[in-house]
N, CA, C and O of each residue as an XYZ file, in Angstrom:
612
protein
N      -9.044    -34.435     18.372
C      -9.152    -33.877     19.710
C      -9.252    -34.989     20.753
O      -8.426    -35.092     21.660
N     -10.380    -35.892     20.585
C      -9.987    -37.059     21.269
C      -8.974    -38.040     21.726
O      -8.869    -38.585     22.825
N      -8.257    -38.151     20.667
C      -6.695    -38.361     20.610
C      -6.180    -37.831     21.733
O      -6.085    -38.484     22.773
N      -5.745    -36.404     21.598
C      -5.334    -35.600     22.453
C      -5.443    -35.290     23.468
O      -4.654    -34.463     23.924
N      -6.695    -35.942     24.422
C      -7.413    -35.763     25.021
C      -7.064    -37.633     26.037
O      -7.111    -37.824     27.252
N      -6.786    -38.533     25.048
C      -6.828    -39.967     25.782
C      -4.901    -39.594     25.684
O      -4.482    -40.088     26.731
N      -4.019    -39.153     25.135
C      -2.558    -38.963     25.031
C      -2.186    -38.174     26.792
O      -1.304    -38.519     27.579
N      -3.076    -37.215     26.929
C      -2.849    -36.527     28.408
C      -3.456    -37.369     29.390
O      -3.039    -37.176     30.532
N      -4.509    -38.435     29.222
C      -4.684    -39.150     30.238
C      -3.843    -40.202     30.401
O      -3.751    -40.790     31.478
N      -3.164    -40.524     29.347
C      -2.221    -41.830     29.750
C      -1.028    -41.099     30.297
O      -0.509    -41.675     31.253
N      -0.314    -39.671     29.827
C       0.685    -39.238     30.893
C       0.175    -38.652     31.779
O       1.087    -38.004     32.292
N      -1.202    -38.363     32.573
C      -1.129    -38.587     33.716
C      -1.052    -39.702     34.641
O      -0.484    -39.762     35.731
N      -2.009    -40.941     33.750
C      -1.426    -42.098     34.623
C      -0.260    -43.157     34.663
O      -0.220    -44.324     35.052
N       0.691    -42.292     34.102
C       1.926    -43.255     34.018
C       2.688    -43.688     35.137
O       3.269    -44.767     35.259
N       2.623    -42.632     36.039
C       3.335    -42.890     37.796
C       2.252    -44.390     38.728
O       2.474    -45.117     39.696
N       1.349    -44.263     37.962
C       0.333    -45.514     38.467
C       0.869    -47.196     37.687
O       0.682    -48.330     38.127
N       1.620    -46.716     36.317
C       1.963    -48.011     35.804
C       3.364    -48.258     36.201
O       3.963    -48.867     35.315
N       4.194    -47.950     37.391
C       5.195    -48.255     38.428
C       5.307    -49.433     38.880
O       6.363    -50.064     38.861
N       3.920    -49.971     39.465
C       3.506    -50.863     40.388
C       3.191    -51.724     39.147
O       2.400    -51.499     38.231
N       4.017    -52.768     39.356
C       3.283    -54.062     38.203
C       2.246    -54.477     38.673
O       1.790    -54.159     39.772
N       1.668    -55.383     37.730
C       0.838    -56.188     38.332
C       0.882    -57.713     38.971
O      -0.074    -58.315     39.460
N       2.332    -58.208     38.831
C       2.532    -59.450     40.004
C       2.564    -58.446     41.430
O       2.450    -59.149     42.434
N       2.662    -57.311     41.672
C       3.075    -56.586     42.745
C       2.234    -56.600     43.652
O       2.380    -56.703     44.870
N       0.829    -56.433     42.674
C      -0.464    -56.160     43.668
C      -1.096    -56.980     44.550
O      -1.374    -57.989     43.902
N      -1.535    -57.128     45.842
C      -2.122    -57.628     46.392
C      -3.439    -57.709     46.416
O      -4.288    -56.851     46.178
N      -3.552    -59.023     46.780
C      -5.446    -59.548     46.625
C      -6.121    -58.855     47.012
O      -6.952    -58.251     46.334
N      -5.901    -58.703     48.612
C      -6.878    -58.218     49.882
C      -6.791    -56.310     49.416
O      -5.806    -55.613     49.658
N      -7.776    -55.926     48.887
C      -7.974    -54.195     48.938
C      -7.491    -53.420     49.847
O      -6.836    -52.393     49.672
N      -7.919    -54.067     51.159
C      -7.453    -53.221     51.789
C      -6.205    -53.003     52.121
O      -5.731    -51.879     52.286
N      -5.454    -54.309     52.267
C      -3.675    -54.094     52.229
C      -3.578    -53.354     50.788
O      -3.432    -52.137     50.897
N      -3.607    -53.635     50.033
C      -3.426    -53.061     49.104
C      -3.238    -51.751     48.674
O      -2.529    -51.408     47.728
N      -4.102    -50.805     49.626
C      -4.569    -49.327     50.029
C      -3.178    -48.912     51.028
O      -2.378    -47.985     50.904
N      -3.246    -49.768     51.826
C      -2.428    -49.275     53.088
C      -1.087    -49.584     52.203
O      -0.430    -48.551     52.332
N      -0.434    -50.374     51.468
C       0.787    -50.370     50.320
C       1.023    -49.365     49.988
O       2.104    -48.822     50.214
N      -0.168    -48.710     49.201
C       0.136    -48.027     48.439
C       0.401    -46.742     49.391
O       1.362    -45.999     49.193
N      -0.349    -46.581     50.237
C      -0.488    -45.325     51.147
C       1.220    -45.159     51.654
O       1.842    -44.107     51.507
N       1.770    -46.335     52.229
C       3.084    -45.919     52.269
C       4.123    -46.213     51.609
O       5.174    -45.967     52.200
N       4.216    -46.693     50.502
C       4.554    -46.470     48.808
C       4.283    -45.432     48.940
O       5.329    -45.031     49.451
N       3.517    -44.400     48.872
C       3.652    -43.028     48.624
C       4.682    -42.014     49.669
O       5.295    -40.994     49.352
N       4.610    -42.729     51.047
C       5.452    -41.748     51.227
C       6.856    -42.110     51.613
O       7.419    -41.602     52.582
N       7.343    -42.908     50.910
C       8.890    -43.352     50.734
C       9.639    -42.896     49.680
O       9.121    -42.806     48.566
N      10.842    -42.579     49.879
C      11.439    -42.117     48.519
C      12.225    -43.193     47.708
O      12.451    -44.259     48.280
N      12.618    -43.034     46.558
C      12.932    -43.916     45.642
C      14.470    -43.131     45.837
O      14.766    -41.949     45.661
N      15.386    -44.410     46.314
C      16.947    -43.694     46.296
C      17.604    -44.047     45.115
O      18.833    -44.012     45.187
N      17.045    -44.422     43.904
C      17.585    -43.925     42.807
C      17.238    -43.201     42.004
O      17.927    -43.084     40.991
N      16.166    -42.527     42.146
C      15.474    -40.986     41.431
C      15.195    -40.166     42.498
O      14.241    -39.430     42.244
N      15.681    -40.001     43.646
C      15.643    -38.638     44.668
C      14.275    -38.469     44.850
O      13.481    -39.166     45.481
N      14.133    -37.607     44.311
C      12.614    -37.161     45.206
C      11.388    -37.763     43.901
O      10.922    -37.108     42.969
N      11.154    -39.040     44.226
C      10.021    -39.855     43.328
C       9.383    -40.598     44.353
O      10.275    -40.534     45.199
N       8.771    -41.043     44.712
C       8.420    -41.965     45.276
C       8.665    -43.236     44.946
O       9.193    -43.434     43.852
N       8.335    -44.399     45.823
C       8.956    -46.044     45.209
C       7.432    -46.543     44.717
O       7.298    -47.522     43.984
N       6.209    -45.689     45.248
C       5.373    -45.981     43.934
C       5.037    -45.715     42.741
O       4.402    -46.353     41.901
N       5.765    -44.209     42.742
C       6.012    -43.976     41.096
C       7.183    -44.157     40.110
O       7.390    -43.959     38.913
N       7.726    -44.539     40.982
C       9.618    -44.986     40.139
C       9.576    -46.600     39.447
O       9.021    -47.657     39.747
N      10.312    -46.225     38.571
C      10.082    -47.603     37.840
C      11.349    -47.914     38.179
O      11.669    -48.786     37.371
N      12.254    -47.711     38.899
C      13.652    -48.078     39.169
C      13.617    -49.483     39.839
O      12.510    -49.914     40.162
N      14.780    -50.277     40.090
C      14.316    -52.062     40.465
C      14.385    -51.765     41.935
O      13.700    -52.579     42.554
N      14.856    -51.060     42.556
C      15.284    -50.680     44.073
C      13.923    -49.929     44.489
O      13.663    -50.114     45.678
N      13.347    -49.436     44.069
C      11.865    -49.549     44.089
C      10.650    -50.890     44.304
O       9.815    -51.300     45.110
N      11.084    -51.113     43.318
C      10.183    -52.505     43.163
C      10.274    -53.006     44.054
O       9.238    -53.234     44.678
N      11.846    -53.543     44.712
C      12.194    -54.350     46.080
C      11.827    -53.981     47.135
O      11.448    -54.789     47.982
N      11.850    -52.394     47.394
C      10.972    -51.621     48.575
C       9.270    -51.620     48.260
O       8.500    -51.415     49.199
N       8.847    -51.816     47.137
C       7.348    -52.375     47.462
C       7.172    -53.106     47.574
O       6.139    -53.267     48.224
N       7.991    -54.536     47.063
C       7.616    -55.552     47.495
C       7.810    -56.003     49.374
O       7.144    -56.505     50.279
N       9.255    -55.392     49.121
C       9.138    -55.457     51.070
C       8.128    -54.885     51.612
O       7.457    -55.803     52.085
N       7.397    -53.459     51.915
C       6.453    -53.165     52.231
C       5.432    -53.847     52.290
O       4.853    -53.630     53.355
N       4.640    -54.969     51.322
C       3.906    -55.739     50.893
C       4.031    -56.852     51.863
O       3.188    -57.288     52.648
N       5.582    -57.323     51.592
C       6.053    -58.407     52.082
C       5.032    -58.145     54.004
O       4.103    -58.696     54.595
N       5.875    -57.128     54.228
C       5.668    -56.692     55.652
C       4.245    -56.873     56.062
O       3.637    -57.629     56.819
N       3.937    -55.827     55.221
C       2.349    -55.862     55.619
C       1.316    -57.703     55.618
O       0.466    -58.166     56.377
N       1.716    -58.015     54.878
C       0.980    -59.142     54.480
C       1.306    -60.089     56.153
O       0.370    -60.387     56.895
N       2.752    -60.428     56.474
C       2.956    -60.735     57.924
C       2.822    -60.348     58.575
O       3.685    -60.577     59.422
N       1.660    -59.314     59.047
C       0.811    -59.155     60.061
C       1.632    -57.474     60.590
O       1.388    -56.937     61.671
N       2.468    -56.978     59.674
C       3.146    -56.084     60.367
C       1.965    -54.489     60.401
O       0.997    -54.432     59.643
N       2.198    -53.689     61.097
C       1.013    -52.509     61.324
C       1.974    -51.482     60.869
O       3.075    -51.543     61.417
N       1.775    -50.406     59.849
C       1.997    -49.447     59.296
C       3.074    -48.720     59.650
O       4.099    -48.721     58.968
N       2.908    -47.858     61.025
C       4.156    -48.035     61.871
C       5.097    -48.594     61.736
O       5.968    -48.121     61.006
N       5.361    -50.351     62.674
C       6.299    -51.224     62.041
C       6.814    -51.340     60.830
O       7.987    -51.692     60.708
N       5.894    -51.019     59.558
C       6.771    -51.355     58.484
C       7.341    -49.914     57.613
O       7.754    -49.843     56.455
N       7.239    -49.197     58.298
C       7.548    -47.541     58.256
C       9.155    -47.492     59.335
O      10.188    -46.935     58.962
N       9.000    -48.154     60.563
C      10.437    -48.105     61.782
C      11.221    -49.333     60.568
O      12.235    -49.016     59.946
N      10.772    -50.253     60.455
C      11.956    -51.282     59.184
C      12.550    -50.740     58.383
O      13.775    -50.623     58.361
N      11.687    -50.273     57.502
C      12.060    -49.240     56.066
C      13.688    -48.140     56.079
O      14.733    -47.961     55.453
N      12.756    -47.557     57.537
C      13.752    -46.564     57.873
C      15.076    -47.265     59.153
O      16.243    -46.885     59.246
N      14.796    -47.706     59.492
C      15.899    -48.676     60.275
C      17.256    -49.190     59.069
O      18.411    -48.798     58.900
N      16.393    -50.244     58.405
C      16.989    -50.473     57.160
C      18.159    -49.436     56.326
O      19.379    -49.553     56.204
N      17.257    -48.460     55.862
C      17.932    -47.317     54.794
C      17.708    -45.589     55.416
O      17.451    -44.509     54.885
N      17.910    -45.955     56.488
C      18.029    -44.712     57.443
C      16.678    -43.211     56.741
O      16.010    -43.068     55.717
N      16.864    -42.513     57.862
C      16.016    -41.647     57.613
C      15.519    -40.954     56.025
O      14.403    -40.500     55.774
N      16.723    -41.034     55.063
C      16.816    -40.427     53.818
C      15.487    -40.729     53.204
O      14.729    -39.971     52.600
N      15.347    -42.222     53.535
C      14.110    -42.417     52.484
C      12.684    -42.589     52.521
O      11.887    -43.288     51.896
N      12.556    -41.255     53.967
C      10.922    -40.443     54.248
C      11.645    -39.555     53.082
O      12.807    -39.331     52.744
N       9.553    -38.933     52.383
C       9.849    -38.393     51.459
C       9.587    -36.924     52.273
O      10.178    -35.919     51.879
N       8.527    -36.856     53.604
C       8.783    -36.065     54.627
C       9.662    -36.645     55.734
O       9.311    -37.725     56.209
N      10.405    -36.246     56.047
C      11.586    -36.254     56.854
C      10.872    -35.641     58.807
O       9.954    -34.830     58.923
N      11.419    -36.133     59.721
C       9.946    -35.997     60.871
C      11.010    -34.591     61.359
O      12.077    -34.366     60.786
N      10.408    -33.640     62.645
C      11.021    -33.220     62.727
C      11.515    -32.828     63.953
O      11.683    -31.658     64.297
N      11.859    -34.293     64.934
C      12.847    -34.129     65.600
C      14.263    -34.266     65.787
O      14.929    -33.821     64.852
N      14.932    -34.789     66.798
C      16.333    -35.074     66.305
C      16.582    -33.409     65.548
O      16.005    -32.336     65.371
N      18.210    -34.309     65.215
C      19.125    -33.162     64.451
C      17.930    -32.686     62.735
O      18.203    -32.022     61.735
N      17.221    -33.098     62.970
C      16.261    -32.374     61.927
C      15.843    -31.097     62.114
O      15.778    -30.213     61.260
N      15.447    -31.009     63.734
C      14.840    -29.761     63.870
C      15.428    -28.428     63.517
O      14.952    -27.335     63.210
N      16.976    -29.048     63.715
C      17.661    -27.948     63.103
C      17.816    -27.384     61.389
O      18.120    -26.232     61.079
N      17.646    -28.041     60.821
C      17.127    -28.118     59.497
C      16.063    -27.619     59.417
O      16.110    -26.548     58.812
N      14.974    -27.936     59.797
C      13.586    -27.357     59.516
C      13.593    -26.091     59.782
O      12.875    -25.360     59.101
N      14.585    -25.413     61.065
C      14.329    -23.951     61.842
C      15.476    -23.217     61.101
O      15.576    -22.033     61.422
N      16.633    -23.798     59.900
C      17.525    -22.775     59.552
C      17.003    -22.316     58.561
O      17.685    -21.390     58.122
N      16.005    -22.530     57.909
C      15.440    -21.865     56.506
C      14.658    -20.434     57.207
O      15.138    -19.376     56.799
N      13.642    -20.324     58.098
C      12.985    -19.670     58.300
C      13.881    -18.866     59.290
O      13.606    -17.690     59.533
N      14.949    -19.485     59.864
C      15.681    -18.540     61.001
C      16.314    -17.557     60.466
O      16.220    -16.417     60.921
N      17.394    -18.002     58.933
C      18.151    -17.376     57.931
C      17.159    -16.098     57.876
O      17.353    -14.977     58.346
N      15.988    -16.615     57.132
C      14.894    -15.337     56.825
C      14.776    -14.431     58.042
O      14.706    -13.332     57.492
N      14.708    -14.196     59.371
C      14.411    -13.880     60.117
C      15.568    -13.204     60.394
O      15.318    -12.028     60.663
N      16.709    -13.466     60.436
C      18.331    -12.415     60.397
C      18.360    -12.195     59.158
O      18.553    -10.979     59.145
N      18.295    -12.568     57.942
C      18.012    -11.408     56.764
C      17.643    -10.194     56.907
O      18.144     -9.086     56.716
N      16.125    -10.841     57.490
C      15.137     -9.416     57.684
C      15.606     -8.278     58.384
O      15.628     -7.085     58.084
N      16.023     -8.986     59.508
C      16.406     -7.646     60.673
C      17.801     -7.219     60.321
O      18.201     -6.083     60.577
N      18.405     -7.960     59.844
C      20.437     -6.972     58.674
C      19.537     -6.269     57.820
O      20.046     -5.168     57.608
N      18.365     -6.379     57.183
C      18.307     -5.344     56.321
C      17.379     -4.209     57.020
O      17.360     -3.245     56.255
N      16.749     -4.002     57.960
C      15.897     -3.219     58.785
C      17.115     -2.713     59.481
O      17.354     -1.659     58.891
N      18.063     -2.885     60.453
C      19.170     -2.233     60.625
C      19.853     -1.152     59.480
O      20.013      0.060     59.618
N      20.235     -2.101     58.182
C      20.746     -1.522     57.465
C      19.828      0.004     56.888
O      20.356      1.113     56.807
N      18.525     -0.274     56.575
C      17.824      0.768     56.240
C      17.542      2.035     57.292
O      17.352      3.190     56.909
N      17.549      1.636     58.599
C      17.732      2.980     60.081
C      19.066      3.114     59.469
O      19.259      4.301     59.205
N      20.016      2.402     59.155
C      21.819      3.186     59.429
C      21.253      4.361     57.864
O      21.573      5.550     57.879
N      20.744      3.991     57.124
C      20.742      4.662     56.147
C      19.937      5.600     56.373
O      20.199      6.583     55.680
N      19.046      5.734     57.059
C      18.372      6.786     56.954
C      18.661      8.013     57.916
O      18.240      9.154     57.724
N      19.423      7.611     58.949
C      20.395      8.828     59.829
C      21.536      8.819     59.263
O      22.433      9.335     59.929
N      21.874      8.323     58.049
C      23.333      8.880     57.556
C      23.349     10.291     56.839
O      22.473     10.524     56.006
N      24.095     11.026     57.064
C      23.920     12.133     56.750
C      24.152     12.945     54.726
O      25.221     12.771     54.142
N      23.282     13.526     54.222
C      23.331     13.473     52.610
C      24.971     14.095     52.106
O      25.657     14.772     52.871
N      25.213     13.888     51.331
C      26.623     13.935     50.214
C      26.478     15.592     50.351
O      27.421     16.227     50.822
N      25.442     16.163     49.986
C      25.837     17.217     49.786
C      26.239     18.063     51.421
O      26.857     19.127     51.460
N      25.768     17.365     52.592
C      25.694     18.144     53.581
C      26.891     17.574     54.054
O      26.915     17.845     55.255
N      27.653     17.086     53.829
C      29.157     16.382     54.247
C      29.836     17.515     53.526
O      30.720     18.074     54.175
N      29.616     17.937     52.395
C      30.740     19.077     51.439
C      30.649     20.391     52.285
O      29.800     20.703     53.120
N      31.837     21.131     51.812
C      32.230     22.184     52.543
C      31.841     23.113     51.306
O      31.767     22.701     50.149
N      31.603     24.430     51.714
C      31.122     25.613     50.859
C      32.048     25.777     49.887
O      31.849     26.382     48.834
N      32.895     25.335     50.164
C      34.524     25.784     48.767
C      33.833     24.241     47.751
O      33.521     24.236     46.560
N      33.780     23.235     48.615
C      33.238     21.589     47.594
C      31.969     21.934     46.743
O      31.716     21.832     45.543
N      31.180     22.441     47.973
C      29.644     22.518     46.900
C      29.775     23.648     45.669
O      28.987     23.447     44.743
N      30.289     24.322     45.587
C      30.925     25.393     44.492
C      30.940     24.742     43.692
O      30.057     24.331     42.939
N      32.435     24.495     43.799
C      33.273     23.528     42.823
C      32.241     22.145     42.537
O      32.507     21.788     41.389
N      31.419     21.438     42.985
C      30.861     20.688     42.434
C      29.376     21.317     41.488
O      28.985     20.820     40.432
N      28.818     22.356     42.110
C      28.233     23.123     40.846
C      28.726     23.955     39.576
O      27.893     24.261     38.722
N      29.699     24.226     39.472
C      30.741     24.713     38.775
C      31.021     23.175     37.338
O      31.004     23.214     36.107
N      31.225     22.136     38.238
C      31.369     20.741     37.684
C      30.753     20.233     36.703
O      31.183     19.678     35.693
N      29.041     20.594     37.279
C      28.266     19.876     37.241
C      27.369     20.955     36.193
O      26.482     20.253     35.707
N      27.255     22.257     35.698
C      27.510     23.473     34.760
C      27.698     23.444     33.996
O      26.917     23.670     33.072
N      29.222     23.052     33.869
C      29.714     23.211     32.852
C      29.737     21.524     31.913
O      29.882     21.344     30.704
N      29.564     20.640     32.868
C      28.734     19.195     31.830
C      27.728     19.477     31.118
O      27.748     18.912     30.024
N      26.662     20.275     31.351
C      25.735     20.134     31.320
C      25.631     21.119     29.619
O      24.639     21.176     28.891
N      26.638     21.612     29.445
C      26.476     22.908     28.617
C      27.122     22.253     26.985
O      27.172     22.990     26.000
């Protein structure tokens, strides 16, 4: 059981063994602020991973730049406008939401919102449409009980 028990703690911390250890920096507190935005960059050769949990080498190079940055005096911000200057917006793992984004962010919930109301239309058209049997003429409704009689028998 113990076994089993130290086997689930090492795959939970496997996204932590990403970051080598020549990677890490001395000072804690850079170190914190690394990692903080290491977390929210994406890794553009595993899509939606982060470049602190990707073991990919294009990773590595974006933490070390980050690092790099930070260590030359750069402020969080700055090395967040580089990143993305650099390798354009793609590689926020949240994406901000102005610009031609906003339109993105507002077609998911807008779609839902004309869904809703085509099918609230559709359900009033249905409910003043008038029933099958009250469309038939007295010679139809016969003949369709007559039909429907003699299946049955």
């Amino acid at each position: 059981m113990r076994a089993l028990v130290f086997v689930f703690a090492l795959l939970l911390a496997a996204p932590a063994w990403a970051v080598q250890p020549d990677e890490v920096l001395s000072d804690p507190a850079l170190e914190a602020r690394a990692r903080a935005l290491s977390a929210e960059l994406r890794c553009l050769v595993c899509r939606n991973e982060s470049i602190d949990e990707s073991h990919a080498e294009l990773a590595r190079d974006l933490r070390l730049l980050v690092r790099e940055r930070l260590v030359d005096g750069d402020s969080d911000a700055e090395v967040m406008d580089f990143v993305v200057d650099r390798y354009g917006e793609y590689v926020l793992l949240r994406p901000t939401m102005g610009g031609s984004n906003l339109l993105l962010w507002l077609a998911g919930p807008g779609m839902l919102l004309l869904a809703g109301f085509g099918a609230f239309v559709y359900i009033l058209g249905r409910r003043d449409a008038p029933e099958l049997a009250d469309a038939l003429t007295q010679d139809e409704q016969s003949r369709l009980k007559q039909l429907l009689d003699a299946g049955g028998t």
